[in-house]
C-alpha positions as CSV (number, residue, x, y, z in Angstrom):
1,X,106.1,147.2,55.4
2,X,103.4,146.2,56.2
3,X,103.2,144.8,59.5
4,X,100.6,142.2,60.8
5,X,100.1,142.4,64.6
6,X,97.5,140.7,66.8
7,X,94.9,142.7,68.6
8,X,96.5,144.7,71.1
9,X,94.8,146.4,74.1
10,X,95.7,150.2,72.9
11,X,98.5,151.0,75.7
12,X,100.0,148.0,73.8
13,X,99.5,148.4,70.4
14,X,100.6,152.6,71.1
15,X,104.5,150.8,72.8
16,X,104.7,148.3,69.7
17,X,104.1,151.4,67.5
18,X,106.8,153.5,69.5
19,X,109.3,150.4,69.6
20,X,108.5,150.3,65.9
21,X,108.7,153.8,64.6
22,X,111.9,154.2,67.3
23,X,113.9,151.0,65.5
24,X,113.3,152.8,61.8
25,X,114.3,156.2,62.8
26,X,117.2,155.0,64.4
27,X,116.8,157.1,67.6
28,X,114.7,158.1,70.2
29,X,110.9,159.4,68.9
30,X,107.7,161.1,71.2
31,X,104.0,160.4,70.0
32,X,102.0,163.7,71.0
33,X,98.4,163.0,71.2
34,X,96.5,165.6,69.6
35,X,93.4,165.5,71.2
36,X,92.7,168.8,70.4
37,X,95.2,170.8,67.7
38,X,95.4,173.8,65.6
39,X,96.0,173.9,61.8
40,X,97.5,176.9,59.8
41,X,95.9,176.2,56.2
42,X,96.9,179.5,54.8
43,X,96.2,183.4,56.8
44,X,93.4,180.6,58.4
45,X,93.9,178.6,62.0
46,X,91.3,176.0,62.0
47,X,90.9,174.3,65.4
48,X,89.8,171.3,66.0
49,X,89.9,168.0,68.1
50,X,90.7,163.9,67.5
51,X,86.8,163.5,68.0
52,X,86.0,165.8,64.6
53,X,88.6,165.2,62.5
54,X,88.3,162.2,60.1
55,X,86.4,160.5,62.7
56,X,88.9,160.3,65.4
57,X,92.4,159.8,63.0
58,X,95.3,161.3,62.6
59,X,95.6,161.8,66.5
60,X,99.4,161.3,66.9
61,X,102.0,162.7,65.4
62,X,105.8,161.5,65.6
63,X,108.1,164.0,67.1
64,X,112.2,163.4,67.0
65,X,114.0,166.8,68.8
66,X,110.4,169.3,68.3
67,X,110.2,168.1,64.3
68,X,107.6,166.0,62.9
69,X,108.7,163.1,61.5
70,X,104.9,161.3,61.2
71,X,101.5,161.5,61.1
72,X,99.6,158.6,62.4
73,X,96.4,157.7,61.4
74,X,94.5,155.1,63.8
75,X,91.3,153.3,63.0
76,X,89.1,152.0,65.0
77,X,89.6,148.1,65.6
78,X,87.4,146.0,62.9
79,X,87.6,148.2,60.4
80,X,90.1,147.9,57.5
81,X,92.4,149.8,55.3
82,X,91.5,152.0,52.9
83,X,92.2,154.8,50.0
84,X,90.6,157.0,51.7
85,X,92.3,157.0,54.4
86,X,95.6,157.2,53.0
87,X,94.4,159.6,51.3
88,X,93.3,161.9,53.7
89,X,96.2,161.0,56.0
90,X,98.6,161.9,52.9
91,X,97.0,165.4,52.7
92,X,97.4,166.2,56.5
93,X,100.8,164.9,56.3
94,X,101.9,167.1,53.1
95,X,100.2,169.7,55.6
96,X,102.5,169.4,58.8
97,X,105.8,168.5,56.7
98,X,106.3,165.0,57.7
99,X,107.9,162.7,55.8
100,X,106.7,159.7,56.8
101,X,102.5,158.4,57.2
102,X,101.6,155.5,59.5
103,X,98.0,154.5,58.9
104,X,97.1,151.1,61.4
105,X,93.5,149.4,62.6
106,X,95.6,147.5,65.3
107,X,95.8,144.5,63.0
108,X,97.4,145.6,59.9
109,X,100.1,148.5,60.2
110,X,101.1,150.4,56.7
111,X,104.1,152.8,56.7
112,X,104.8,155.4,54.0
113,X,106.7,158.0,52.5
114,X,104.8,161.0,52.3
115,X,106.0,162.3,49.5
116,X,105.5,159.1,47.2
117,X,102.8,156.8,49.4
118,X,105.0,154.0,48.6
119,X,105.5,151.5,51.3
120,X,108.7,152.0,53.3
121,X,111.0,149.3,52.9
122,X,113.7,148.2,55.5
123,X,114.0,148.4,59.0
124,X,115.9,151.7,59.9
125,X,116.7,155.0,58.6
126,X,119.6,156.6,59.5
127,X,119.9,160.4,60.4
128,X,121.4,161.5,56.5
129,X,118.2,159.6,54.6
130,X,115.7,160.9,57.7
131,X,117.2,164.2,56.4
132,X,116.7,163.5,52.8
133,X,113.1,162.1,52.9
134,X,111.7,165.3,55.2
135,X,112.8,167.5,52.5
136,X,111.1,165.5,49.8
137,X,108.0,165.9,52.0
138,X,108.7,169.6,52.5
139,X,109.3,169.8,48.6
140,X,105.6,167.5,48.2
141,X,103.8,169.7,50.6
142,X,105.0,173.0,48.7
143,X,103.9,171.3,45.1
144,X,100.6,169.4,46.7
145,X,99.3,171.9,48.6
146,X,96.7,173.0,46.8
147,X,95.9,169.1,46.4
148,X,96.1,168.7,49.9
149,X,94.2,171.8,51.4
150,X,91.1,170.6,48.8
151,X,91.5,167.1,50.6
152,X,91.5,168.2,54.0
153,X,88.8,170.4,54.1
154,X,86.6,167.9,52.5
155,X,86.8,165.5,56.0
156,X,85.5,166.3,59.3
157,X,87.3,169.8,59.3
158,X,84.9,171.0,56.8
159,X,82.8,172.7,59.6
160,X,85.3,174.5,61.2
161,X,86.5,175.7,58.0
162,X,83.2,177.0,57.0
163,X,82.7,179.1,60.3
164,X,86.4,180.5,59.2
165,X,84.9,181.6,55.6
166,X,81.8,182.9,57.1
167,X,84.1,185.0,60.3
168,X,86.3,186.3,57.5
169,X,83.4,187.6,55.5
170,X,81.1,189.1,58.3
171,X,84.0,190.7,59.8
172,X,84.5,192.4,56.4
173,X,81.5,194.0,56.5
174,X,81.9,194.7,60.3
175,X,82.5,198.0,62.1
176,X,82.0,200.2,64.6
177,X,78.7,202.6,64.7
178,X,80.7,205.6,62.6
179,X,82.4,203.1,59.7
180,X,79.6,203.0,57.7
181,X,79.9,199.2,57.2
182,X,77.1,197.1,56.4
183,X,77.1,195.5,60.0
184,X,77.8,197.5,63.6
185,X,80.0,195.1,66.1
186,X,78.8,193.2,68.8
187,X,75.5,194.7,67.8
188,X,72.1,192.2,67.1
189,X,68.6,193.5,67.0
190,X,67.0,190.3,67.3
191,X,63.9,189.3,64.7
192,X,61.0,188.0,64.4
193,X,61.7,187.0,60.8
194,X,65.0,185.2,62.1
195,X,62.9,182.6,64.3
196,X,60.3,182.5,60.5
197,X,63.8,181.8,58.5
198,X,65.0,179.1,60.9
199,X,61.3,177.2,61.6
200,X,61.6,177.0,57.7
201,X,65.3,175.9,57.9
202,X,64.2,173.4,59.9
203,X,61.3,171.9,58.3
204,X,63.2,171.6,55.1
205,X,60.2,171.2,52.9
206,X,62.0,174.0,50.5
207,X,65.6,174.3,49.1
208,X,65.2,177.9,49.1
209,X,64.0,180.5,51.0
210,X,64.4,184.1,50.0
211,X,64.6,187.0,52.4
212,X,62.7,190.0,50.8
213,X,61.8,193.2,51.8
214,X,62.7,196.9,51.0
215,X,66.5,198.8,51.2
216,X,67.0,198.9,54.6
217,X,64.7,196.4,55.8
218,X,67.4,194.4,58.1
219,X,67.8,191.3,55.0
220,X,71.2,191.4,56.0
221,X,71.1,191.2,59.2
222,X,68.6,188.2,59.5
223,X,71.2,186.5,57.6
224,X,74.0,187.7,59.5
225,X,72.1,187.0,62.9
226,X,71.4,182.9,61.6
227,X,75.1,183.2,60.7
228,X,75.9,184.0,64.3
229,X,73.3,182.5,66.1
230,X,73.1,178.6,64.8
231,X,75.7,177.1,67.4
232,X,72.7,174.4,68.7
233,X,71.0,174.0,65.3
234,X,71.2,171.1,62.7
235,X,73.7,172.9,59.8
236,X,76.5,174.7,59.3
237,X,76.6,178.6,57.5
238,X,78.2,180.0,54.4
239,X,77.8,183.3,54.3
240,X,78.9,184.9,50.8
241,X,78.8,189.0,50.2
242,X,76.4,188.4,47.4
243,X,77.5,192.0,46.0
244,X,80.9,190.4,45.2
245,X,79.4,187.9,43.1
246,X,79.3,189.7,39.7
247,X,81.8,186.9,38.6
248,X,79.8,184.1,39.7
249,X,79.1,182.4,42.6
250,X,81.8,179.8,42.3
251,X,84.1,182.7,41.0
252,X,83.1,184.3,44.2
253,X,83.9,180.9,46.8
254,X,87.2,180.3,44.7
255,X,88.8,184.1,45.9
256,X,87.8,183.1,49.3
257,X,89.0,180.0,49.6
258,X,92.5,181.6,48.0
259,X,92.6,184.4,50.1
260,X,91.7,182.6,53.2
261,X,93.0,178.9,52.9
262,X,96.1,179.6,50.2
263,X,94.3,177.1,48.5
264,X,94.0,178.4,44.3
265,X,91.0,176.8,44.0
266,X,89.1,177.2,40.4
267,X,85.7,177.5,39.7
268,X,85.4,174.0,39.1
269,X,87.2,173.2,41.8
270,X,84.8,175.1,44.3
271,X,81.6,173.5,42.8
272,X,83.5,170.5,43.7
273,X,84.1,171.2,46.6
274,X,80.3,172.9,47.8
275,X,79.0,169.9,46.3
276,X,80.4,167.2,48.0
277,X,79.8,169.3,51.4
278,X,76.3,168.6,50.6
279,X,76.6,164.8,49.6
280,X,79.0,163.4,51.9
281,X,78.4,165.1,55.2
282,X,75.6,164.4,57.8
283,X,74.7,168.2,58.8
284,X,72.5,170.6,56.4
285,X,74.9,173.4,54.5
286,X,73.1,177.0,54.8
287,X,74.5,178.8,51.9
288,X,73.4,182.3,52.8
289,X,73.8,185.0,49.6
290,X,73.2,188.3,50.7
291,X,72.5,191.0,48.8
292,X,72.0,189.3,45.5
293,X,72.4,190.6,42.2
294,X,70.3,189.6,39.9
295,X,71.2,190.7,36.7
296,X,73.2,188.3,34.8
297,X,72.5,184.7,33.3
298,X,75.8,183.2,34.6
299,X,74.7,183.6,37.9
300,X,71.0,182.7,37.5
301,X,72.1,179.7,36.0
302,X,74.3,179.0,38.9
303,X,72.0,179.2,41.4
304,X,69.5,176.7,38.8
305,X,72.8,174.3,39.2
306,X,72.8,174.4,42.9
307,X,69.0,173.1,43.1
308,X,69.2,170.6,40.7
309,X,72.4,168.7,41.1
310,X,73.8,169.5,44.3
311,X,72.7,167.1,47.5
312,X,69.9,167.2,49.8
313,X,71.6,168.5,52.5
314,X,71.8,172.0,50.9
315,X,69.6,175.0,51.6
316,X,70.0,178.3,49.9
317,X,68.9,181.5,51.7
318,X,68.6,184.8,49.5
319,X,68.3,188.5,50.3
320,X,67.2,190.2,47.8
321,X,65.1,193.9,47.9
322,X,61.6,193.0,47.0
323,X,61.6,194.6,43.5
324,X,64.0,192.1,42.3
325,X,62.0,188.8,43.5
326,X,60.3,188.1,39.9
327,X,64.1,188.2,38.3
328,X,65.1,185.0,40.1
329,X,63.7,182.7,37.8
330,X,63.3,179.2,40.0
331,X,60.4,177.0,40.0
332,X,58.1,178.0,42.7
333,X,58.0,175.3,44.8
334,X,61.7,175.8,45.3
335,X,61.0,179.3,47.1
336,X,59.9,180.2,50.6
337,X,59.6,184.3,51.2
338,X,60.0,185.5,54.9
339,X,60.5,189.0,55.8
């Protein structure tokens, strides 16, 4: 509207919310804390919890008779208003179908349609224009997917959604000991060249380190095993088939991110994406490319673009056999070899 309030304890700034959300729906409404909550964004379930998810908003959701009528986003006291956060609210709205977007720091309180991010005006809504305004959001959501998907996975939800890409593509490479698949389930030999890649990971005095040795060497699985194994360690992993990159890298991360998230992304819009991972979070992105080809300028050139303009927080790990090292034309001080 919006509303100004005092500072509330939050028992009593969550009943002045309830008494006002209740007197604009015109009936009775629920707020379901969602301290921990799982999200369908595409064949993908990400899961995650109020702590991780745009640092602790979009908590509640409005509930009238099982639908969702709102998505609340709550700041912390202090801290005010902003773009981003009706931005970000917008796009997990759009996600769950609910017409409506509260976004309040306890002082301020900003109420809007979904589907437009205008301000709602008035004080009620009857059950006919409730109706009317949760199919424009439905309508939004189906038009602004793509829009919102790229949104959402650019906040906290990023890591989760990582670990998704990376499950997806191990497990396509995954079976059991007669399949002959790259990987054997459940099965780890561990190495000493995993401990080398991650004491390098760590120090973070190169960019990149690349994995060589000859066919059959177990590149792939030193990969596959800092893939598996990093759940205490300082970054998150990508793990990209590297034999499915003929296209391009960022040809490559745009069919996943389709496949898996529903999300069309283009080329540009997955170097978009990749590069603000590595600007605008606080943990280290691992972008492990196995079995690297390395024929090809477009791709050469794309891993050149990854050193040079992306942010400090990436690290690229290659596996490559050890005849085709000289063909990745970097500067040498961007290279560690292990293995």
């Amino acid at each position: 509207m919006p509303i100004t309030t005092t500072h509330p304890p939050e028992a009593q700034l969550e009943a002045r919310i309830n008494a006002t959300l209740t007197r604009v729906f015109s009936g009775a409404t629920e707020l379901r804390h969602q301290h921990r909550f799982k999200l369908r964004v595409g064949r993908t379930v990400l899961d995650a919890g109020f702590a991780d998810y745009v640092e602790g908003r979009a908590d509640i959701i409005v509930y009238q008779r099982d639908v969702a009528l709102a998505v609340l986003e709550l700041k912390r006291e202090g801290l005010p208003l902003t773009q981003d956060d009706e931005v970000q609210g917008r796009s997990y709205a759009l996600l769950v179908q609910a017409p409506i977007l509260v976004i309040t720091n306890g002082v301020e309180t900003r109420i809007y349609q979904t589907h437009n991010m205008e301000l709602l005006a008035g004080t009620s809504i009857d059950a006919t224009e409730i109706a009317r305004r949760f199919e424009a959001a439905a309508n939004a959501a189906r038009t602004g997917m793509s829009s919102a998907v790229g949104k959402l996975l650019g906040t906290d939800l990023a890591a989760p959604a990582i670990a998704a890409l990376t499950a997806v593509e191990l497990d396509e490479l995954t079976g059991d000991w007669t399949a002959g698949e790259r990987f054997v389930r459940d099965f780890i030999v561990p190495r000493r060249a995993t401990n080398e890649l991650k004491v390098a990971l760590r120090e973070g005095k190169n960019k990149v380190v690349v994995v060589s040795g000859p066919p059959l060497s177990g590149k792939s699985s030193i990969l596959r095993e800092v893939a598996l194994k990093s759940a205490n360690e300082p970054w998150d992993v990508l793990y990209i088939d590297g034999s499915s990159c003929s296209e391009g890298l960022f040809r490559r991360l745009a069919n996943v991110l389709a496949v898996n998230f529903g999300w069309p992304a283009s080329e540009d819009e997955s170097r978009v994406w990749l590069r603000q991972l590595t600007t605008r979070s606080k943990r280290v992105l691992v972008l492990c490319l196995d079995s690297l080809p390395v024929t090809g300028s477009k791709l050469l050139n794309e891993l050149d673009e990854l050193l040079s303009t992306f942010g400090d927080n990436l690290r690229v790990v290659i596996a490559v056999d050890e005849n085709d090292v000289d063909q990745l034309v970097l500067s040498r001080r961007s290279r560690n070899q292990t293995g």
